[in-house]
N, C-alpha and C positions, 0 to 999 in steps of 0.2 A: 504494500500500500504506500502511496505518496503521501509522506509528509507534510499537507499545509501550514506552512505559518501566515501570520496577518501585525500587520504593525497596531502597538499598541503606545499613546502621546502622554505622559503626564508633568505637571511641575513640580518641579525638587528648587527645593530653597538653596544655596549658594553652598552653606556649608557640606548637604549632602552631593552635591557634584561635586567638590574637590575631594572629600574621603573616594567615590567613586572611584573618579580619575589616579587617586594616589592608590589605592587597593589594586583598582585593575593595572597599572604599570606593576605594582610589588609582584604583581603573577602571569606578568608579561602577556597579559589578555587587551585587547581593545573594549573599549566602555561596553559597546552591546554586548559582547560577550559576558562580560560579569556582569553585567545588569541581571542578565538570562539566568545567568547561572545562580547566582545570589536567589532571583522571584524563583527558579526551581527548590531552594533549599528551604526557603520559606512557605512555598504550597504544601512538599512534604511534611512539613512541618505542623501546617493549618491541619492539615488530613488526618494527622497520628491524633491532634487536640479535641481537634471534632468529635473522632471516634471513640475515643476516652470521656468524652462529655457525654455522649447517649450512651454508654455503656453505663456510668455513674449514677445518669439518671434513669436509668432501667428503660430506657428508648428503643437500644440493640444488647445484643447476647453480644460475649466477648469474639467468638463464630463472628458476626455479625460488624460489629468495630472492628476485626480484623481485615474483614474484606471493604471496606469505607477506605480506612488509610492504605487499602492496596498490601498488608503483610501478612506474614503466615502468622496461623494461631500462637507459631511458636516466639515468634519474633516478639508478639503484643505482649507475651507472656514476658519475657526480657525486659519492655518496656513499661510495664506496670510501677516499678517504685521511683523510677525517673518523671513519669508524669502523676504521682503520689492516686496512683488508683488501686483498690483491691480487689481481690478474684470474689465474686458477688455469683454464687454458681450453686444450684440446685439440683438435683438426681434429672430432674427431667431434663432442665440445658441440658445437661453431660449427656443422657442419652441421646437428644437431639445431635448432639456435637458428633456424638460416635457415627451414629447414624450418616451425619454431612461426609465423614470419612473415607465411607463404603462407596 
């Protein structure tokens, strides 16, 4: 499949252009390039927060917040005390879980 992109415009106040510009030279990237790369680290980012936010509020099963931020079960499991969430899991989820497994 081809890859579409689309230009996206927005304004940055002075100071964040020169951190930019000083960031993307430290890693020998051109501005879009780190711009790109930065909004990629920060979406994943958004995706893991999200997912941990409906999982807390009983929205989605952990199953569930896993596949929102795009990770394996096992990964969100790693990521639970970094985003200070706990395993909220009942006979049934777990059955459901195993169940998604097969």
């Amino acid at each position: 499949s081809v890859n579409m992109t689309s230009t996206i415009s927005t304004r940055l106040d002075k100071k964040e252009i020169n951190e930019i510009e000083s960031f993307a030279k430290e890693e020998d990237l051109d501005k879009s390039t780190f711009v790109k790369k930065m909004l990629h680290k920060s979406l994943e980012e958004y995706k893991i927060e999200r997912a941990f936010k409906l999982y807390r509020e009983g929205k989605a099963s952990l199953w569930k917040a896993a596949a929102l931020a795009e990770k394996s079960l096992w990964e969100m499991l790693e990521l639970m005390k970094e985003y200070d969430a706990y395993l909220n899991y009942d006979v049934g989820e777990f059955e459901r879980d195993l169940k998604n497994l097969n």
